[in-house]
Every structure is written in structure tokens, then in C-alpha cells.
C-alpha atoms as one frame of an Amber mdcrd trajectory, in Angstrom:
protein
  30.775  21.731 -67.990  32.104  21.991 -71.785  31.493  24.956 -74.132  29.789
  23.746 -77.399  29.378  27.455 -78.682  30.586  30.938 -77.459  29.298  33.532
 -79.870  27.032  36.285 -79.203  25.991  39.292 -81.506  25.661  42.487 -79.429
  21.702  43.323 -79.807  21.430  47.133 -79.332  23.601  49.981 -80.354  24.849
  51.287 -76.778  27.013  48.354 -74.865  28.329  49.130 -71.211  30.839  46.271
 -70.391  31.075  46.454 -66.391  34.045  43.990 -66.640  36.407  46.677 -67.840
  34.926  49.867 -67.940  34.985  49.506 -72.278  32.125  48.517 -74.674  33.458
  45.055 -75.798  35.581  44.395 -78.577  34.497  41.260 -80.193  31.294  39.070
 -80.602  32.942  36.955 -77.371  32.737  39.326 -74.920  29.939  41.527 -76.172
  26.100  41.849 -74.937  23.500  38.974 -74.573  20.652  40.165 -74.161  17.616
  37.817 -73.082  13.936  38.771 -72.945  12.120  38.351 -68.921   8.489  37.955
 -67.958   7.230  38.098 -64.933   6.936  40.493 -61.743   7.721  41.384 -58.218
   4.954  39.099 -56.867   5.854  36.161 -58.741   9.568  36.305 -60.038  10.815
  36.706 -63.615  11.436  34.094 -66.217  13.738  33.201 -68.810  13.163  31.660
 -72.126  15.205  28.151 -72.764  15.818  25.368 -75.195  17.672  22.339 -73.669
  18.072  19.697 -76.913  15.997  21.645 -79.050  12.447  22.132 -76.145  11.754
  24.742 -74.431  10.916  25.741 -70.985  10.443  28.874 -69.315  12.766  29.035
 -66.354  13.102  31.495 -63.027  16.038  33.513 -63.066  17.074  32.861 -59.611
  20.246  34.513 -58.214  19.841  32.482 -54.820  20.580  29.468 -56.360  23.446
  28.128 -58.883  21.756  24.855 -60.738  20.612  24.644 -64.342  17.809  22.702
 -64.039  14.505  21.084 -65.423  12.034  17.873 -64.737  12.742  14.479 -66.857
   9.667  13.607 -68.770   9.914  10.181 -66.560   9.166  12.439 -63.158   5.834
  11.477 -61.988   5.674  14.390 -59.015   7.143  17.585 -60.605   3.944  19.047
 -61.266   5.150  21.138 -64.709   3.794  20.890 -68.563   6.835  21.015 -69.990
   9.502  18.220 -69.285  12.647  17.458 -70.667  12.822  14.273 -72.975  15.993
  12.612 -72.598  17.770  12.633 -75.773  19.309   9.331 -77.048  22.613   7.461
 -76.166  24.200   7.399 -73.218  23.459  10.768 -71.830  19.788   9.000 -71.846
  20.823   6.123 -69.709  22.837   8.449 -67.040  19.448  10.202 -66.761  17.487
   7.788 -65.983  20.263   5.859 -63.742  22.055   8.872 -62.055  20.751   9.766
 -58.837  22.151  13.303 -57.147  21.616  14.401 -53.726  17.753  14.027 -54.238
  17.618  15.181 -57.160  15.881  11.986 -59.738  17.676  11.326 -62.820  21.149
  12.264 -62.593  23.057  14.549 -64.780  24.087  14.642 -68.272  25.635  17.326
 -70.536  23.617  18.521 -73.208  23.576  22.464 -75.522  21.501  24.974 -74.121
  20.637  28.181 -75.372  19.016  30.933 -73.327  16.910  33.834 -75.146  17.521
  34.223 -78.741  21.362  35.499 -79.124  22.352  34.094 -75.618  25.836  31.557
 -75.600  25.196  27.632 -76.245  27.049  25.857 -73.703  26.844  22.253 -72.207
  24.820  22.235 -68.925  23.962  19.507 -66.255  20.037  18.696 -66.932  18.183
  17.194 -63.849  14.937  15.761 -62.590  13.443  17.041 -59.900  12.226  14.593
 -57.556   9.242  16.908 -56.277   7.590  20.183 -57.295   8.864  22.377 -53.813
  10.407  24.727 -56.188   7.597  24.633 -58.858   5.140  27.550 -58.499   2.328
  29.079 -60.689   3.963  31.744 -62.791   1.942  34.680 -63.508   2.500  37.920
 -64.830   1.272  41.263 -62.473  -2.538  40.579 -63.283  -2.327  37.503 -61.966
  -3.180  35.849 -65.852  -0.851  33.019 -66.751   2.417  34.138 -68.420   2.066
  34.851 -72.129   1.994  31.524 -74.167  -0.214  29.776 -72.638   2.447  28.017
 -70.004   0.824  28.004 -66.889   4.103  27.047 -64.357   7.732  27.636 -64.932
   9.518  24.513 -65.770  12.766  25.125 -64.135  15.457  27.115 -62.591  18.764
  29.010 -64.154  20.578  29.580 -61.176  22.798  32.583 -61.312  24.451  32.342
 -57.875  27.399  31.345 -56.726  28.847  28.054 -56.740  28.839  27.154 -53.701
  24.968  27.287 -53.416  25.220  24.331 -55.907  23.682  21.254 -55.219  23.482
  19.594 -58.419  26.764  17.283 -59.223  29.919  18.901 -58.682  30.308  22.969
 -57.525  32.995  23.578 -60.227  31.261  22.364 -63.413  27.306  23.509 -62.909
  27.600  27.046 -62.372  26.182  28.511 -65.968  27.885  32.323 -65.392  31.407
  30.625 -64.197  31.349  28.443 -67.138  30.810  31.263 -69.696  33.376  33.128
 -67.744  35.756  30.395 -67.964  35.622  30.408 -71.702  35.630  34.446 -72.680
  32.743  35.990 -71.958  33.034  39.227 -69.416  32.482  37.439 -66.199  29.472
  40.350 -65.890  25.626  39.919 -65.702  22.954  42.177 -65.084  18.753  42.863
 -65.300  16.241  45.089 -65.559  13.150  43.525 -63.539   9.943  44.992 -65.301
   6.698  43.960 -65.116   6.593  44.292 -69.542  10.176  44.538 -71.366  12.628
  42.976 -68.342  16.226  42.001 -69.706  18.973  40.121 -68.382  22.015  40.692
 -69.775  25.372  38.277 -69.935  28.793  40.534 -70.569  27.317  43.989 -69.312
  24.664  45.932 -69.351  22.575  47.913 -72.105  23.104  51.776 -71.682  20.247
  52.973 -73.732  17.940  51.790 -70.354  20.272  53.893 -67.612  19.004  57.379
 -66.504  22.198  57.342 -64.758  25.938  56.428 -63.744  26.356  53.108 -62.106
  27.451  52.896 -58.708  29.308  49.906 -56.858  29.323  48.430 -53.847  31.362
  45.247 -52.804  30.001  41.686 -53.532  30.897  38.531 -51.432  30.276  34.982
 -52.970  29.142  32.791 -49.881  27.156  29.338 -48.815  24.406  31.617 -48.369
  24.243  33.480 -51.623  25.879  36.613 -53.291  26.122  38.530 -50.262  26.431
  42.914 -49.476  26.584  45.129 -46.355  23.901  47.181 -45.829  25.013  49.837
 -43.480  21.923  52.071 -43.012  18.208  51.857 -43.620  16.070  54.908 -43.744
  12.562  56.341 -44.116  12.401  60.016 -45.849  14.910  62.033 -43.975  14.651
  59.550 -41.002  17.203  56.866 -40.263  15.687  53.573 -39.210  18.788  51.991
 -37.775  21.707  49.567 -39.197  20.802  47.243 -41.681  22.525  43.848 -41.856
  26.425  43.372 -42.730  25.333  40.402 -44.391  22.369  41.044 -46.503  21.649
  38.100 -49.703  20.837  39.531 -53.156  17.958  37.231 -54.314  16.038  37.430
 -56.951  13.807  34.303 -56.127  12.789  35.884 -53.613   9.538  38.768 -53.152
  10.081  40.861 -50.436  13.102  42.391 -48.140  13.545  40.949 -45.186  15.192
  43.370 -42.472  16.761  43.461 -38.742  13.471  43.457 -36.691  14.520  47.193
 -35.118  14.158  48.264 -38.920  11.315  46.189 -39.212   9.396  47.498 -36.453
  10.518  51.495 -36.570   9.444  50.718 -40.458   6.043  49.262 -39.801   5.479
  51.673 -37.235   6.393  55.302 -38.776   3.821  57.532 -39.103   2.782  59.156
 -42.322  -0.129  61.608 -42.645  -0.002  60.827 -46.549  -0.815  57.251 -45.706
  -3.887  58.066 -43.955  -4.724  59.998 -46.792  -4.016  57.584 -49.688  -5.032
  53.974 -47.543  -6.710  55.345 -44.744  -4.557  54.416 -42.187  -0.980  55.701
 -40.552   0.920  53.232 -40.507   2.125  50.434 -42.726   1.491  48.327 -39.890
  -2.119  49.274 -39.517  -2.685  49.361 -43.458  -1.912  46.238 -43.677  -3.056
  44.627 -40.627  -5.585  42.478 -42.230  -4.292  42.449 -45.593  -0.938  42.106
 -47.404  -2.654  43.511 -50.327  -4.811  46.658 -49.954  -6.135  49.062 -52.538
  -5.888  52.988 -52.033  -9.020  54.933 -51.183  -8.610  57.287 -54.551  -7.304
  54.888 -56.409  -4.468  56.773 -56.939  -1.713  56.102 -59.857   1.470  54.760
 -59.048   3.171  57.947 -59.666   0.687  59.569 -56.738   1.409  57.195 -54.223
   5.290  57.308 -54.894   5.197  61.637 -55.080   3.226  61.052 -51.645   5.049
  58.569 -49.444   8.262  58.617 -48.542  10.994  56.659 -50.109  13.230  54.480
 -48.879  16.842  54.844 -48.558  19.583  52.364 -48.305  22.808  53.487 -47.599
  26.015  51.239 -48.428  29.891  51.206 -48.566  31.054  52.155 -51.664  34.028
  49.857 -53.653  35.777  53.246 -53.993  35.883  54.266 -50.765  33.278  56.224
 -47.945  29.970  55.375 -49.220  26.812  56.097 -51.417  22.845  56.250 -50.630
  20.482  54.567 -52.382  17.111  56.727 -52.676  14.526  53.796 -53.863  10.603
  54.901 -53.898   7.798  53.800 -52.021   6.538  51.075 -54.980   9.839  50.082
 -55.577  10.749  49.049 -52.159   8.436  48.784 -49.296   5.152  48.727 -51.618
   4.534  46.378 -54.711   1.988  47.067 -57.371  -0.295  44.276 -58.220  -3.354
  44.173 -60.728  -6.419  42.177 -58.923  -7.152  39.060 -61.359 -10.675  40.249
 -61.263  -9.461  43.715 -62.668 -10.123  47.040 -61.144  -7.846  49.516 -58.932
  -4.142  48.819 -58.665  -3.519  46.969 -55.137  -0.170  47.858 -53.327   1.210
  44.755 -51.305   3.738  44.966 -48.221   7.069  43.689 -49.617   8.553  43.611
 -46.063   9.661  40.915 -43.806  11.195  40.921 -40.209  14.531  38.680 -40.654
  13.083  37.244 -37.150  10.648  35.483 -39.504  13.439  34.251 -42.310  15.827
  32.366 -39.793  17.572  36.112 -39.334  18.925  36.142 -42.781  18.575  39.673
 -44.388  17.468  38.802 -47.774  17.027  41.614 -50.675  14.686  40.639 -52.898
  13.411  41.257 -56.758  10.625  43.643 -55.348  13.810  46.296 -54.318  15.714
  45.984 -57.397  13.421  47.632 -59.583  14.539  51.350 -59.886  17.947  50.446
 -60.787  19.934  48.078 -63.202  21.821  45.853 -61.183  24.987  44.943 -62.150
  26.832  41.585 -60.846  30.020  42.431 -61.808  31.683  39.249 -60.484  35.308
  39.777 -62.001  35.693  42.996 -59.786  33.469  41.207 -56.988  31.334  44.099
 -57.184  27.487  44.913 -57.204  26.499  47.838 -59.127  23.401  49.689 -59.020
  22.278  51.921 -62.414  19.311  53.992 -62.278  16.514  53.310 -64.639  13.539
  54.601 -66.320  12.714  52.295 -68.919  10.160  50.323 -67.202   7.597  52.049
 -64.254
């Protein structure tokens, strides 16, 4: 993959570059930052322009392609498609064919957000729609704009989850990084004002210091150890050495001892707020279930206990995540008919997801995380710029 641009304008006053500790010196290595829609049920989204037309793409950290459907696929399923510009790149499009994927790959300038790098990417056709979803935003209403599926993926994992043309040339962060700019991303999922950020993060949306733990690039996915799971003041047992940070995917899926001491903890404030005292007997008939007060957000999180995740620490011993109840085991969803917030159960025994520990996008929403890849490290910043 070949740079066609590198320049970026920092967009807010207060940089953090995780790469080096340093707000950035020059428009190479400063701040990108790029607007997300989207929320824990459904994903977030990225705006992109591939040869000038645009697409609204999931930002996916369990997978490492750039791509989007050819206008000439007949089963992707999506509004928007990509029109293969003229020349040659044109005829490898329509000639190429990858691994499955229809079309082949080509080399064309994309630009993601509105101050994000332009570099050369691989663009692809997608032979079916498996990875093509609705995308909605959290009351279920199609994402602003009137585009009623996401069009594609921008793959932020690591190159070995490639499966588009060749691992060392497809990967968008390892490309950027290969040509200047801080080999650093990190996002703020929201339900209204998300960011992802290329080079570092924005301070002016912390509440607090950043703390690391150590990252591991694998087939699998960007990969952590998880060395303790608890309820409250209650430890549920070990969590999983190798745990995948994924964004593309809505829940966290746990060892089944977790799952089960989780589901099955007892809580006189969720007989109170659901009626029920367990989460496994709230949600017995329903992944979705809507308190008896309707109580706010803010209640139910004062209420029920949070959840704490305890991990090793890249400077040694080890730190303790405290993540609240609707930020971790509980995700707040709008009904499309309106009315009283629902809460939805945004756990999974890993029994049920071929024992992979996954942490998902519903989990990472009380912090900034941090992928600070250069220093193979995944920092976690607490946040109160989006409830």
C-alpha cells in the first residue's frame, strides 16, 4: 500500500500523543480526529470517500481489511457501492479474484472523516452480504443520512487477521505508521459525539490518567490478559489470559465459571429495579427488559453493582478496572416504538463463542481506549464526555 498524502491538522486544542508521552510536533504526527455513529447494540461507523463516494463503514478492530462492494456485486445487499474508476485499476477489479472475495484489488486514495490521512488502500467486492448488517443508531432509527446499512469495513486489527491480498500491504494503521504518523489509535464509543482518533488521543474528553496494560497482535485479534473478573466487592474468578479486543463485536464473552457466578449473583437492587434477583432470571425470557420505575441510567448504575476487571499492568503489579453496570454487563437501548429505556444483557458464556473470550464495544464505553501499538500497549482513559 502507497501513501498518496500524509498531512493532518490537529482538530482540538489539547493533543495526548500515546506514542511518546508528548503532544506531537508537526502536522505528521499530530491528531486525526474522525466523527462515529452508532452504538453498543449495533457497532459504530466511520465516514469514507474511496475515489471521491462515500460510504459509511464499521470500525472493526477484529478485522484488518479496507473494504467495500463493487457496483458490479449482485449479492452484497448495500446502497452504496463503489464504482470502479477508469484504467487499469478498473480492469483488475473486475478480473482479480481474492480468497472469495469478487473483484480483486486495486489501489486507489481514501480519506476517512474530514482531516483524516489520504493513503492508497486495497478496494474489494464482497462476494456476499455475511458481514453487511442494518446499521442503526440506539433508537433503533436508521443512522443519520438516510443510509440504511453500512457499506463496508475499516479494519483496524492486526495484520495477520488480513484476508484481503497480501498481510503486509492492507493493514490501513501499519501503513500510516510506516510513513510517520504515531503508530497510536484510539475511540470514544458514544451513542451521540463518538471519535476515533489516529496519532493519540484528545485530552479535553479524559476525566482521568490513562492506564496500560500489555497488547499482543495475534491470528485471533489484538489480544490482553484478563486476570480477574469481579462483581461489587466480590471476585467472580479468573478471566481469560487470552481475551480479543473487538469492537465488531456487542457483548463480552467470559469463562463459563464467570459466566455462571455472574448470571447467578444475587442483588436485592435488581429485584427492586427489574423485579427479579438475578441477571439470569431478569433476563430469562428476554435479552432486553425494561425496569419497573423506569429508572434513569444514572439510577440503575448508583444501584447495581459494577463490574470490575482487574489486569497486569505494562509497569509492573497490576491495576483494576471499576466499569458500571450500563457500561458492562447492561446496555441501554431506546425501543423503536419509543417509551422507557430497555437495558439488554451484554454477556456471553465463551462456551457459546468457540471458548474465545472476546471484549466487546458494549465494555469499552467508560474509558478511552488507547491502542498504542508502538509500545504494544492497551490503554484505558476514563471518560465523561458521553453517558
Amino acid at each position: 500500500m502507497a501513501i498518496v498524502a500524509c498531512s493532518s491538522t490537529p482538530s482540538a486544542p489539547t493533543v495526548h500523543d500515546a506514542s511518546d508521552g508528548a503532544p506531537p510536533n508537526n502536522a505528521r504526527n499530530g491528531l486525526v480526529a474522525v466523527p462515529l455513529t452508532g452504538c453498543p447494540l449495533n457497532s459504530y461507523f466511520a465516514p469514507v470517500t474511496i475515489a471521491g463516494q462515500s460510504f459509511t463503514v464499521i470500525l472493526d478492530t477484529g478485522s484488518s481489511d479496507v473494504a467495500v462492494a463493487l457496483s458490479t456485486c449482485s449479492t452484497c445487499g448495500v446502497e452504496s457501492t463503489l464504482s470502479p474508476p477508469a484504467g487499469t485499476c478498473a480492469a483488475e477489479l473486475d478480473t482479480q479474484k481474492l480468497l472469495g472475495w469478487v473483484g480483486g484489488v486495486c489501489s486507489e486514495t481514501m480519506t476517512v472523516g474530514d482531516e483524516a490521512p489520504s493513503i492508497s488502500v486495497d478496494i474489494v467486492g464482497i462476494s456476499d452480504n455475511v458481514e453487511f448488517f442494518t446499521a442503526v443508531d440506539c433508537t433503533q432509527a436508521p443512522i443519520p443520512g438516510g443510509v440504511p446499512q453500512y457499506q463496508g469495513i475499516l479494519g483496524m486489527g492486526p495484520l495477520p487477521l488480513s484476508t484481503i491480498g497480501s498481510a503486509t500491504s492492507d493493514g490501513y494503521m501499519s501503513a500510516l505508521a510506516a510513513h510517520g504518523v504515531a503508530d497510536t489509535f484510539a475511540m470514544l464509543l458514544c451513542s451521540v459525539g463518538g471519535k476515533l482518533w489516529f496519532g493519540g488521543y484528545d485530552e479535553q474528553y479524559a476525566s482521568g490518567a490513562a492506564v496500560y496494560t500489555p497488547l499482543r497482535s495475534t491470528p485471533l485479534g489484538w489480544e490482553i490478559t484478563v486476570a480477574s473478573i469481579g462483581l461489587g466487592p466480590s471476585s467472580l474468578g479468573a478471566g481469560a489470559a487470552s481475551t480479543i479486543v473487538d469492537t465488531g463485536t456487542q457483548y463480552y464473552s467470559v469463562p463459563s465459571d464467570v459466566y455462571s457466578a455472574l448470571m447467578g449473583s444475587e442483588s436485592q437492587a435488581l429485584t427492586t429495579a427489574f423485579g427479579a434477583s438475578t441477571l439470569a432470571s431478569v433476563f430469562a425470557h428476554a435479552a432486553c427488559v425494561t425496569p419497573k420505575g423506569a429508572e434513569s441510567q444514572a439510577a440503575i448504575d448508583q444501584a447495581l453493582p459494577a463490574m470490575t476487571l482487574t489486569l497486569p499492568s505494562t509497569s509492573g503489579g497490576s491495576f483494576t478496572l471499576r466499569v458500571p453496570a450500563t457500561r458492562s454487563y447492561l446496555i441501554p437501548a431506546t425501543p423503536a416504538a419509543g417509551g422507557a429505556t430497555e437495558y439488554c444483557i451484554a454477556l456471553k458464556d465463551s462456551a457459546t463463542t468457540d471458548g474465545y473470550a472476546l471484549l466487546g464495544g458494549p465494555l469499552l464505553r467508560a474509558n478511552i481506549t488507547v491502542f498504542d501499538l508502538g509500545h504494544a500497549a492497551l490503554g484505558f482513559v476514563p471518560q465523561t464526555a458521553c453517558e
